[in-house]
DOTITI-758795 format. One line per field, with one value per residue: residue number from 1; x negated, y, z of N, C-alpha, C, O in turn. Coordinates in steps of 0.1 Angstrom, whole numbers, plus 5000, padded with zeros to 4 digits. Example, Ala and Ser with C-alpha at 12.3 -4.5 7.8 and 13.67 -1.06 7.14 Angstrom:
<recs>
seq: 1/2 $
nX: 4868/4872 $
nY: 4943/4978 $
nZ: 5078/5071 $
caX: 4877/4863 $
caY: 4955/4989 $
caZ: 5078/5071 $
cX: 4868/4871 $
cY: 4967/5000 $
cZ: 5078/5079 $
oX: 4858/4866 $
oY: 4967/5011 $
oZ: 5085/5080 $
</recs>
This chain:
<recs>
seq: 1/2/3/4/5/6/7/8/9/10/11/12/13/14/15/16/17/18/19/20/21/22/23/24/25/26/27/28/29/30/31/32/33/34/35/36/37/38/39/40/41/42/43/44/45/46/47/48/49/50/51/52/53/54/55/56/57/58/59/60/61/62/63/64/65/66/67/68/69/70/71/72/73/74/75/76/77/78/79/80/81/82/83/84/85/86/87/88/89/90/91/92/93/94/95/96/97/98/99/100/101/102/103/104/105/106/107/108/109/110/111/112/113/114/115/116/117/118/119/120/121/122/123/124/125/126/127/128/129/130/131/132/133/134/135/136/137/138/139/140/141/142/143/144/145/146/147/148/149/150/151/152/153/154/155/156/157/158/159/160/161/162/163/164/165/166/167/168/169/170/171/172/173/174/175/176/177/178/179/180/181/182/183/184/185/186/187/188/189/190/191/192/193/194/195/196/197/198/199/200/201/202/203/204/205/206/207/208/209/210/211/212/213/214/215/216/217/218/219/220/221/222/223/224/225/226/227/228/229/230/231/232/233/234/235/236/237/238/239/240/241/242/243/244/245/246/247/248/249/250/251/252/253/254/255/256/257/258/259/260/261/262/263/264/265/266/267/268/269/270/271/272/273/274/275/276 $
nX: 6775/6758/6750/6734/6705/6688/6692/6712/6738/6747/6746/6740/6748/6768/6773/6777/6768/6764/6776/6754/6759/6752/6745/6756/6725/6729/6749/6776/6780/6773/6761/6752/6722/6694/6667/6646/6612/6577/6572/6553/6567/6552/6545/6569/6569/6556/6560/6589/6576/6556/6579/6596/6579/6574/6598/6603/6575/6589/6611/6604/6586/6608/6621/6603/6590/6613/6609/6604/6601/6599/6614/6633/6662/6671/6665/6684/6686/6660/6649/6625/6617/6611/6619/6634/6648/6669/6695/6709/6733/6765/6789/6814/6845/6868/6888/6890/6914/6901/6873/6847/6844/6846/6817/6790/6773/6745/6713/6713/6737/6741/6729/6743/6766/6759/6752/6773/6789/6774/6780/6807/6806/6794/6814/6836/6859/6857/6859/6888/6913/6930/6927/6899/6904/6909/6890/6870/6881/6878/6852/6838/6826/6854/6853/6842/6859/6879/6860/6847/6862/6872/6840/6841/6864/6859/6835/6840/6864/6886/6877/6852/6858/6869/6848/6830/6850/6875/6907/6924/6932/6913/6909/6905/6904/6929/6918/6892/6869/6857/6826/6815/6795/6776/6750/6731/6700/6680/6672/6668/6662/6653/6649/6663/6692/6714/6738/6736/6719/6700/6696/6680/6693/6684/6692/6706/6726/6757/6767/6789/6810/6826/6837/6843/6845/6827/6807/6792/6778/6778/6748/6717/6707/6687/6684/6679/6696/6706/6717/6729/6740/6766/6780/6812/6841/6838/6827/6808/6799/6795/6773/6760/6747/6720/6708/6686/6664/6647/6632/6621/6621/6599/6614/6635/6636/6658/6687/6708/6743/6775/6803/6832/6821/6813/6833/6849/6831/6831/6857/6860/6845/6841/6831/6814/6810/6785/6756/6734 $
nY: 7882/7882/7899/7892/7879/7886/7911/7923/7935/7926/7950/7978/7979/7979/7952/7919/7898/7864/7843/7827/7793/7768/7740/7720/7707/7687/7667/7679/7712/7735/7760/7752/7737/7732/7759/7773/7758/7764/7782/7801/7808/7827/7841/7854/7867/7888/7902/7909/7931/7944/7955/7970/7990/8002/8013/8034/8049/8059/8073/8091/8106/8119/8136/8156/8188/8206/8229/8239/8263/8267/8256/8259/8278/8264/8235/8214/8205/8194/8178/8177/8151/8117/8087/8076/8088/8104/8131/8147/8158/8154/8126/8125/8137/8123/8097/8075/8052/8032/8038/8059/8091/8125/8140/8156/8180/8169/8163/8147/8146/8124/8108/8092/8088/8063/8047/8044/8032/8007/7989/7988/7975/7950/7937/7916/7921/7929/7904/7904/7902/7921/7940/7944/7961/7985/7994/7996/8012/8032/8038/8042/8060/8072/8063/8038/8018/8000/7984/7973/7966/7935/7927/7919/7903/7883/7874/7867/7841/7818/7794/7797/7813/7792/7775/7780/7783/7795/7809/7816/7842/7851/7850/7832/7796/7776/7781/7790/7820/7839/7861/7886/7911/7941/7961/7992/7997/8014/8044/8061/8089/8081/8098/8135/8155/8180/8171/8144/8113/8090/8067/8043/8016/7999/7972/7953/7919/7902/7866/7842/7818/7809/7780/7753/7729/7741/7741/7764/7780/7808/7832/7852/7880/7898/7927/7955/7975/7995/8021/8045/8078/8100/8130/8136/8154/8168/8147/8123/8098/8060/8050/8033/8002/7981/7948/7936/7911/7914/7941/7918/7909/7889/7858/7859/7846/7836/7819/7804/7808/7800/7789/7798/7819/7836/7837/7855/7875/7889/7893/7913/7936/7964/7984/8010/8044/8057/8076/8098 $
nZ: 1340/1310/1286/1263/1253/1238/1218/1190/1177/1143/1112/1128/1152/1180/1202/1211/1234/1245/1273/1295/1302/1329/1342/1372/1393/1403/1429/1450/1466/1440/1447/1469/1492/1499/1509/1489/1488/1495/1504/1529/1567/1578/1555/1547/1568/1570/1544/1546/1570/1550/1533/1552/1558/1535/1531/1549/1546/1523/1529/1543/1528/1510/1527/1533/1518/1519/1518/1494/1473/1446/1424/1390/1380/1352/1363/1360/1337/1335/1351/1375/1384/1391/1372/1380/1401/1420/1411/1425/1418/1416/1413/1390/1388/1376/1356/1335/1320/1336/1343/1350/1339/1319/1321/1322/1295/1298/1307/1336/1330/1312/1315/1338/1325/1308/1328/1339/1318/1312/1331/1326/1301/1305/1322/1339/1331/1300/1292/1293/1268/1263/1282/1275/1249/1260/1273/1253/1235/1252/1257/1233/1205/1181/1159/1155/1170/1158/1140/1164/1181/1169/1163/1192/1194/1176/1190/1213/1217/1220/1228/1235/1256/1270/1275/1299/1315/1317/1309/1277/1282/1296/1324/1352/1362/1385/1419/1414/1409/1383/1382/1370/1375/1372/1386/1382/1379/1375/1352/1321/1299/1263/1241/1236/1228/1224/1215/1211/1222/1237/1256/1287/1303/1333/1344/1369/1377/1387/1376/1366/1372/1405/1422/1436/1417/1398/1365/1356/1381/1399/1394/1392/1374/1353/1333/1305/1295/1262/1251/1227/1226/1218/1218/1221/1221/1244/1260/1267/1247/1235/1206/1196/1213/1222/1238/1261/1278/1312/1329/1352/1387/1413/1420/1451/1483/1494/1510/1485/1488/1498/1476/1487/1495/1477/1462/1473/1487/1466/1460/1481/1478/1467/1436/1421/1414/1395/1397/1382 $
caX: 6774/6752/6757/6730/6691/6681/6694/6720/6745/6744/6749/6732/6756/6777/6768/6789/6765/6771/6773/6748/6762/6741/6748/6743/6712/6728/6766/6782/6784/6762/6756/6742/6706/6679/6662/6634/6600/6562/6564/6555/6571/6543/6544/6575/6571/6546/6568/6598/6571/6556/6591/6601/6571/6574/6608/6599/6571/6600/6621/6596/6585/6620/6626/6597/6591/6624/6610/6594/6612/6598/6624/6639/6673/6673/6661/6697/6687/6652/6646/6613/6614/6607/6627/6648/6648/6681/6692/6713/6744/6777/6795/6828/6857/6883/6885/6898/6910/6891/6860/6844/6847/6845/6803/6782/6769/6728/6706/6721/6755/6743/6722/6749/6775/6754/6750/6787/6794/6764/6786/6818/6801/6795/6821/6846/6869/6856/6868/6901/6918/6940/6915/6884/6909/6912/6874/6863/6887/6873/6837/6831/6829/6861/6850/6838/6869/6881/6851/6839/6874/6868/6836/6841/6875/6852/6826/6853/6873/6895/6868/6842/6862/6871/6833/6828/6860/6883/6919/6926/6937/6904/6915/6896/6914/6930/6906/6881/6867/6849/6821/6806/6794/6763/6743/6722/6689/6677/6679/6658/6664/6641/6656/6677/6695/6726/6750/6727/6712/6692/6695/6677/6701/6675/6702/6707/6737/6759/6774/6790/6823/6824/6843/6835/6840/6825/6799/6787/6776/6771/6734/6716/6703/6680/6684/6676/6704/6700/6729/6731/6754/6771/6789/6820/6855/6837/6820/6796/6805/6786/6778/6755/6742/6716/6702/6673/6656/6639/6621/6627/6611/6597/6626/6633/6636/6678/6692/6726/6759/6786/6812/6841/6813/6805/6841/6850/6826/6833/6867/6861/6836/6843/6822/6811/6808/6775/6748/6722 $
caY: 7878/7887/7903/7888/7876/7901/7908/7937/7935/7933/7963/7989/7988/7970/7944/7908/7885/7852/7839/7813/7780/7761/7723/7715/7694/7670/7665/7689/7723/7738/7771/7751/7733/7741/7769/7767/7756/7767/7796/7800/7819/7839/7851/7860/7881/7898/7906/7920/7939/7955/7965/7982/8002/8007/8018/8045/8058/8068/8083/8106/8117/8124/8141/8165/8198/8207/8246/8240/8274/8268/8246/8268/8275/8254/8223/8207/8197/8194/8176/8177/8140/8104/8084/8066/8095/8112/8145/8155/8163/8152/8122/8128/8127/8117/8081/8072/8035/8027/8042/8071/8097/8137/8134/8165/8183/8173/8149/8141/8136/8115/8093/8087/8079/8051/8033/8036/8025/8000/7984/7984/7964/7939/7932/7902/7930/7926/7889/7900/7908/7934/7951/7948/7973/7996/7993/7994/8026/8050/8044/8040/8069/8067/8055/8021/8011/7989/7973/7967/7957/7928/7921/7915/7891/7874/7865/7861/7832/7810/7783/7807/7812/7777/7769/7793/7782/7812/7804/7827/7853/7857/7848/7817/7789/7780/7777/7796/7829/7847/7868/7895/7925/7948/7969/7996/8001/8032/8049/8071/8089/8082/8110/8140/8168/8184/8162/8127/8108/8075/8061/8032/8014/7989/7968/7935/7914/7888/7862/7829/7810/7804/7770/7739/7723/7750/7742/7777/7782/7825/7834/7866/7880/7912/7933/7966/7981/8010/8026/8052/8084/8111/8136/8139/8161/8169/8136/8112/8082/8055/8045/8017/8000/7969/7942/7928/7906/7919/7939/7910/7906/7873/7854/7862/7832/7834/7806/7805/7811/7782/7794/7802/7826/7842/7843/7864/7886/7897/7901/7924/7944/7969/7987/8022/8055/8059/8090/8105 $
caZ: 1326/1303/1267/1255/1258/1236/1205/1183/1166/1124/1111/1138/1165/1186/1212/1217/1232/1249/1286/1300/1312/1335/1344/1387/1391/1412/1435/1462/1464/1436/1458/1484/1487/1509/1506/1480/1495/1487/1513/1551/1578/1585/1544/1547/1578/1561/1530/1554/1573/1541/1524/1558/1557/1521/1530/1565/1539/1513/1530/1552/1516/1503/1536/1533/1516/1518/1520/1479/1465/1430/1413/1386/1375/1350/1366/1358/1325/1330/1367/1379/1393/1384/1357/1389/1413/1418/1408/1433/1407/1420/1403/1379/1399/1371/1352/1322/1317/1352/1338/1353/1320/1318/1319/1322/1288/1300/1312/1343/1324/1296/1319/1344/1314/1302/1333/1341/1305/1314/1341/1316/1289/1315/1333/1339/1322/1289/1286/1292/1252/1263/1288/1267/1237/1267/1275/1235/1231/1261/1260/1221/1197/1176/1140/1158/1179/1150/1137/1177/1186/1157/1170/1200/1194/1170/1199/1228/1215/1233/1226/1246/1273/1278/1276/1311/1329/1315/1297/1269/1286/1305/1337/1355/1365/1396/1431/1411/1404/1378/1384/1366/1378/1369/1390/1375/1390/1373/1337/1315/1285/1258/1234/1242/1221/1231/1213/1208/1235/1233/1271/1289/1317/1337/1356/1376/1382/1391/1361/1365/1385/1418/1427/1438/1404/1384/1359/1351/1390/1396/1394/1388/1360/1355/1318/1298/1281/1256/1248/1219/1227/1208/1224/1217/1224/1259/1270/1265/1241/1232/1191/1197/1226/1227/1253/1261/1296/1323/1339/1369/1400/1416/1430/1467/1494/1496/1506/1478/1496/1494/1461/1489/1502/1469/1457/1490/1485/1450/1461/1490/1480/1452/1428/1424/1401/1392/1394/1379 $
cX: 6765/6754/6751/6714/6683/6683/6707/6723/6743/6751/6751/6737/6760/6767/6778/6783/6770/6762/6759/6754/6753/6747/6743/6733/6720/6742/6768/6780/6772/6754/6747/6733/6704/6671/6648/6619/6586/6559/6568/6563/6563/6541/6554/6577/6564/6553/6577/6586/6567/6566/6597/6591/6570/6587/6609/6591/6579/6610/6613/6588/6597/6622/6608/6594/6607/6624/6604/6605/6608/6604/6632/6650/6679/6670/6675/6693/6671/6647/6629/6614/6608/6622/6640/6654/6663/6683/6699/6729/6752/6788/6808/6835/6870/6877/6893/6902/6904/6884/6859/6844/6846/6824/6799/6777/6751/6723/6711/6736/6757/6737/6735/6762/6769/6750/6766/6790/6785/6776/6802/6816/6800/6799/6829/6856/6872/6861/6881/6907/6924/6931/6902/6891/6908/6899/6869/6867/6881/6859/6828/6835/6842/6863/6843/6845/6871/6873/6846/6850/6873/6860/6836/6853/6868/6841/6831/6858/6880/6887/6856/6842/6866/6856/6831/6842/6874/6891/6919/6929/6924/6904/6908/6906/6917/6922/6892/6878/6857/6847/6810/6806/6779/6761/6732/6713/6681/6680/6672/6664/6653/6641/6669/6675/6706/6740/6742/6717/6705/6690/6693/6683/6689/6687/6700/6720/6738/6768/6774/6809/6820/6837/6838/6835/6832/6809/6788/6787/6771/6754/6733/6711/6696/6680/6682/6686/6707/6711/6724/6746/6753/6778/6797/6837/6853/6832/6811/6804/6794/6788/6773/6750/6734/6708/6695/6669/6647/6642/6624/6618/6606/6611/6626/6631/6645/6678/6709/6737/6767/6796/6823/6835/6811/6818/6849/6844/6829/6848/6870/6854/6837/6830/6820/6809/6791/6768/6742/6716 $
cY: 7887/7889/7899/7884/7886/7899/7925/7933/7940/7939/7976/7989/7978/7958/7929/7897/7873/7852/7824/7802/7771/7749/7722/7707/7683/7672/7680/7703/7734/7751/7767/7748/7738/7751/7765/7770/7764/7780/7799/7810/7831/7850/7861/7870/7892/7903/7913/7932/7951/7964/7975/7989/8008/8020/8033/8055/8067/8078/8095/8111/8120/8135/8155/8174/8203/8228/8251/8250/8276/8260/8259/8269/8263/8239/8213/8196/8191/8190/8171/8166/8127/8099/8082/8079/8104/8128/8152/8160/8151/8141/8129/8126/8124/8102/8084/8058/8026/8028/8054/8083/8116/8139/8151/8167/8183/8160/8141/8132/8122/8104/8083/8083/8065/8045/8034/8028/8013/7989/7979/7972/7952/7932/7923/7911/7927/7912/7890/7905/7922/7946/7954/7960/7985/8006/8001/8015/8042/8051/8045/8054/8058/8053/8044/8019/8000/7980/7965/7958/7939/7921/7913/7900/7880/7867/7859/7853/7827/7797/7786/7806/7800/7773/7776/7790/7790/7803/7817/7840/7862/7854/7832/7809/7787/7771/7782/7811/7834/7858/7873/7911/7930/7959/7980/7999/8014/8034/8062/8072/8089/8091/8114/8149/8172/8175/8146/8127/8091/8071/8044/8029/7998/7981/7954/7933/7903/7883/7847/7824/7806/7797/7761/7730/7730/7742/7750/7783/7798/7825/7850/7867/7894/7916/7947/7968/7994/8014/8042/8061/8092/8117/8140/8143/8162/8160/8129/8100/8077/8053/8034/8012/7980/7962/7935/7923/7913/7936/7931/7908/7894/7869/7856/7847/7831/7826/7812/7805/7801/7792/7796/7818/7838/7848/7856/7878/7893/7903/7915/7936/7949/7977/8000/8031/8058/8072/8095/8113 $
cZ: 1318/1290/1256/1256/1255/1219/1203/1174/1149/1122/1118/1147/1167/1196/1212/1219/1242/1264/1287/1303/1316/1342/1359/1381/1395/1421/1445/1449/1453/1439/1469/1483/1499/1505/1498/1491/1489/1493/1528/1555/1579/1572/1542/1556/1571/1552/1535/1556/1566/1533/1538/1557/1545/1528/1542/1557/1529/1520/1542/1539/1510/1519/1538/1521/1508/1517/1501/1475/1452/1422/1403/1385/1367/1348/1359/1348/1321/1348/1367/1387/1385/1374/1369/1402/1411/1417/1415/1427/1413/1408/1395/1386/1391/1363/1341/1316/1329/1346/1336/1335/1328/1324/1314/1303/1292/1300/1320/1340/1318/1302/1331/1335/1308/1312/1341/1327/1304/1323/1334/1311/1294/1326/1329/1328/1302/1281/1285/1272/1259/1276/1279/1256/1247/1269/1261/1235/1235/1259/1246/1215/1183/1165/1145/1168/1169/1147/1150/1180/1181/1163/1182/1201/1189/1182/1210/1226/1223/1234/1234/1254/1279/1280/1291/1320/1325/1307/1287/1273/1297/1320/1340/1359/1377/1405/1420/1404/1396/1379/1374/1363/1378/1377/1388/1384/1386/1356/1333/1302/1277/1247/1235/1228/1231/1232/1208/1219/1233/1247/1275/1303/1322/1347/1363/1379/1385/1378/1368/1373/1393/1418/1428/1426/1393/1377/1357/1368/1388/1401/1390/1377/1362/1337/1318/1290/1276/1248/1235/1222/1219/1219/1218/1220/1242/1267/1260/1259/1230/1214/1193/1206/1217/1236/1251/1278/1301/1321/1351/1376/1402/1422/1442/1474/1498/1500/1499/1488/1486/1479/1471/1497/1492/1463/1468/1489/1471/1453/1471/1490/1467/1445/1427/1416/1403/1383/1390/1390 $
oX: 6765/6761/6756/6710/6675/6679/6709/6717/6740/6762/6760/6734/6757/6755/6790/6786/6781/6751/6757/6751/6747/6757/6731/6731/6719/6748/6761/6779/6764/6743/6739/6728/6710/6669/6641/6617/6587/6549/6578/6565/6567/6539/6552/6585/6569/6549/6577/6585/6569/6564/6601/6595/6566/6586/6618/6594/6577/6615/6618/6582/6594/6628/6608/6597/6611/6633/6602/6617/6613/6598/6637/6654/6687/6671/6671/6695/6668/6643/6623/6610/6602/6632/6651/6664/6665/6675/6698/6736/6747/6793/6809/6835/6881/6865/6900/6895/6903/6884/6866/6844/6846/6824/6805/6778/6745/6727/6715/6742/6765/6737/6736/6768/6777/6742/6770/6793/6786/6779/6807/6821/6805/6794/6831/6860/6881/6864/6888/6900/6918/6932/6896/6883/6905/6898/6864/6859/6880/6853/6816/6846/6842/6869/6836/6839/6864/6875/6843/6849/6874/6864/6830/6850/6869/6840/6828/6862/6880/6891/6850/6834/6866/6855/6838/6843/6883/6887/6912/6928/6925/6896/6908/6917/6911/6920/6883/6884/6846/6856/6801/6813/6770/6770/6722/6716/6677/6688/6670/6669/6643/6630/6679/6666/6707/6748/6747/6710/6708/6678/6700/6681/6689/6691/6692/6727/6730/6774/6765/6816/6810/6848/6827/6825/6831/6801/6776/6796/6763/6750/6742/6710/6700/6676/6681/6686/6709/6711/6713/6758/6743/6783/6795/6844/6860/6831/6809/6814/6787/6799/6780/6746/6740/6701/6694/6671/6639/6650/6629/6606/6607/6619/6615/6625/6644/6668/6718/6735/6767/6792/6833/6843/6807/6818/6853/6849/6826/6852/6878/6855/6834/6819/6827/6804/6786/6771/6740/6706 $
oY: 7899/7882/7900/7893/7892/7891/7933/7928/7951/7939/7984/7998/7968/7958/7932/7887/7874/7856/7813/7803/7765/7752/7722/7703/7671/7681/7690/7705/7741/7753/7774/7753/7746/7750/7756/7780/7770/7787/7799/7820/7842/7862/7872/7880/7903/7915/7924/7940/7962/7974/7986/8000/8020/8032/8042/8067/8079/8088/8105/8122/8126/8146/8162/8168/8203/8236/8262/8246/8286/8258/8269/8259/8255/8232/8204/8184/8186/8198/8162/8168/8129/8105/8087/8078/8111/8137/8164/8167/8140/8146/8141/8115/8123/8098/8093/8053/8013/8019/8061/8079/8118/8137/8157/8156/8193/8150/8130/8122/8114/8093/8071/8073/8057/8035/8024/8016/8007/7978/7968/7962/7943/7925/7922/7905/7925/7910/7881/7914/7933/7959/7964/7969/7996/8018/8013/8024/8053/8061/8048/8060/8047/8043/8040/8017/7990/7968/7953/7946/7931/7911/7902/7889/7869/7855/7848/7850/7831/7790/7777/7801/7799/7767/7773/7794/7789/7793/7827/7849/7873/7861/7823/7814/7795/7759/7774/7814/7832/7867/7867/7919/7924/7968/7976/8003/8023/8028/8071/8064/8096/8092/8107/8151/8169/8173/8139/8136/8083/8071/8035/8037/7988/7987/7946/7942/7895/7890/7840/7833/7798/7803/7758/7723/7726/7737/7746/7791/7802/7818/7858/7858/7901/7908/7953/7964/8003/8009/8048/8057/8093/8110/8148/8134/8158/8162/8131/8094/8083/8053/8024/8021/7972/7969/7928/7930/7919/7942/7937/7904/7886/7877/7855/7838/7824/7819/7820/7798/7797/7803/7797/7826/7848/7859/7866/7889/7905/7914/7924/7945/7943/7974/8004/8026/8060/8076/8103/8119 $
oZ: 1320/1283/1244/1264/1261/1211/1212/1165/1144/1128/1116/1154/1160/1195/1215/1213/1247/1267/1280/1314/1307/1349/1362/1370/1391/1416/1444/1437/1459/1433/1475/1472/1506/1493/1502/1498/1478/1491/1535/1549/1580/1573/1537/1554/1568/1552/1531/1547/1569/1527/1536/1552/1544/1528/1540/1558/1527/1515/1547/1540/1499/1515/1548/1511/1496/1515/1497/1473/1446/1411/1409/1390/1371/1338/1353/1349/1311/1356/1360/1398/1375/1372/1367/1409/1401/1422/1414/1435/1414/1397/1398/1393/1397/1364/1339/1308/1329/1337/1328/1323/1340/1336/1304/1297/1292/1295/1317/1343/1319/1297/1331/1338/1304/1309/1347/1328/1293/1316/1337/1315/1288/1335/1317/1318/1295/1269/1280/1266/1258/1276/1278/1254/1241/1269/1261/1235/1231/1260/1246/1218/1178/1163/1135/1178/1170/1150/1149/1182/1190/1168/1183/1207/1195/1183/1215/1238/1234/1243/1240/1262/1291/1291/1281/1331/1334/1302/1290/1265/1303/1327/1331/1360/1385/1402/1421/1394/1401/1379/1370/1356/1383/1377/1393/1395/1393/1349/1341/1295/1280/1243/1235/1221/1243/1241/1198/1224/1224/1249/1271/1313/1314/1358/1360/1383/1387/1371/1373/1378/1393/1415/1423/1425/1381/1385/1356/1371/1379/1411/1387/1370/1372/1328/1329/1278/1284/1237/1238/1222/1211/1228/1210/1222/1250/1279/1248/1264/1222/1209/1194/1212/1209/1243/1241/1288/1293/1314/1360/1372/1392/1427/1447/1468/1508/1497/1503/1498/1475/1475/1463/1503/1497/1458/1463/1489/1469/1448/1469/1499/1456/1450/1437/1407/1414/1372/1400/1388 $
</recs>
């Protein structure tokens, strides 16, 4: 699910945008189909071929000069790498709410707090009422729990979530599951201090219901979300966060997986603390 096409909340803050719903084209299973046409065998061999070599080249430069003794002390706060490149810094190992929490005083802290709190914002979680207050409370600076809480009731409705498959309570109906889960793919800060941070989460996910009647079939989605932090009482918490599309790739050459295939997997396969 997505939070929004690209847009922010009136009056500087806050986030509450709306899901897609997409209509099958045509009967059965709207996961299935044929695989979309307009490309040969031979291009796609070619296209594996160049991503493994892409991928044999990367990792025999990440695996070389391992003897470079000029990194300084305080690299921590100031890593000599690319925007996406990891820093080597050890996630958080406590939670708060199920949301990673106690968040480094740096760069590394403040970038890996806004793509776990990246991953919050958009999850199935947030439709629930009584998880989204839980959500609202840990990752927002105080003085905007109420007004966000608000917002967000105001865009969630029970009229919302019926439009998407969801009963009031957030929960899909029965023989079908709702999916939405965000993956962050890298993250840059574009202004630091000590206690203020201005962070970009580039992410992709999955958003929709998987069932054989569903309407709102899961698809992906590719977004930018730019989170505003403060630091406060020891962690990282956000004041304002907004969303915008892309950067997205070409489409791959998938073929969709059936919706008892898609719901399966979302249930088996959990989610992850996320690193700088």
């Amino acid at each position: 699910m997505s939070l929004g096409d690209e847009h922010e909340a009136s009056g500087g803050y806050g986030g509450t945008g709306q899901t897609r719903t997409r209509l099958p084209d045509g009967g059965g299973d709207p996961y299935g189909g044929a695989r979309r046409g307009g490309r040969s065998s031979s291009r796609s061999l070619v296209t594996v071929v160049g991503v493994v070599v892409l991928l044999i080249a990367a990792i025999a430069f990440a695996n070389r000069g391992g003897d470079d003794s000029s990194s300084s002390a305080d690299s921590t706060d100031k890593p000599e790498t690319s925007a996406t490149a990891p820093s080597g810094q050890r996630p958080v190992r406590t939670t708060a709410a199920g949301i990673p929490s106690g968040f480094p005083q740096n760069r590394q802290g403040a970038e890996s707090a806004a793509a776990n709190y990246a991953v919050a914002l958009v999850s199935a979680d947030i439709l629930k009422p009584a998880r989204r207050t839980e959500i609202v409370r840990q990752i927002f600076v105080a003085d905007k729990h109420a007004s966000l809480e608000e917002r967000f009731d105001r865009a969630y409705t029970k009229e919302f979530l019926n439009d998407i498959g969801l009963d009031e309570n957030g929960d899909a109906r029965e023989g079908q599951t709702y999916v939405s889960r965000t993956a962050p793919i890298g993250t840059k800060l574009t202004s630091y201090s000590a206690t203020a941070v201005t962070a970009e989460v580039w992410c992709t996910g999955l958003y929709g219901t998987a069932g054989e009647k569903s309407t709102n079939p899961v698809t992906s989605d590719w977004f930018t979300m730019t989170l505003q932090l403060r630091w406060v009482n020891g962690d990282w918490k956000v004041e304002s966060f907004a969303q915008k599309e892309g950067p997205a790739p070409v489409p791959g050459d998938n073929k969709a997986s059936s919706a008892d295939e898609m719901a399966k997997a979302v249930e088996e396969y959990g989610g992850f603390t996320y690193a700088r």
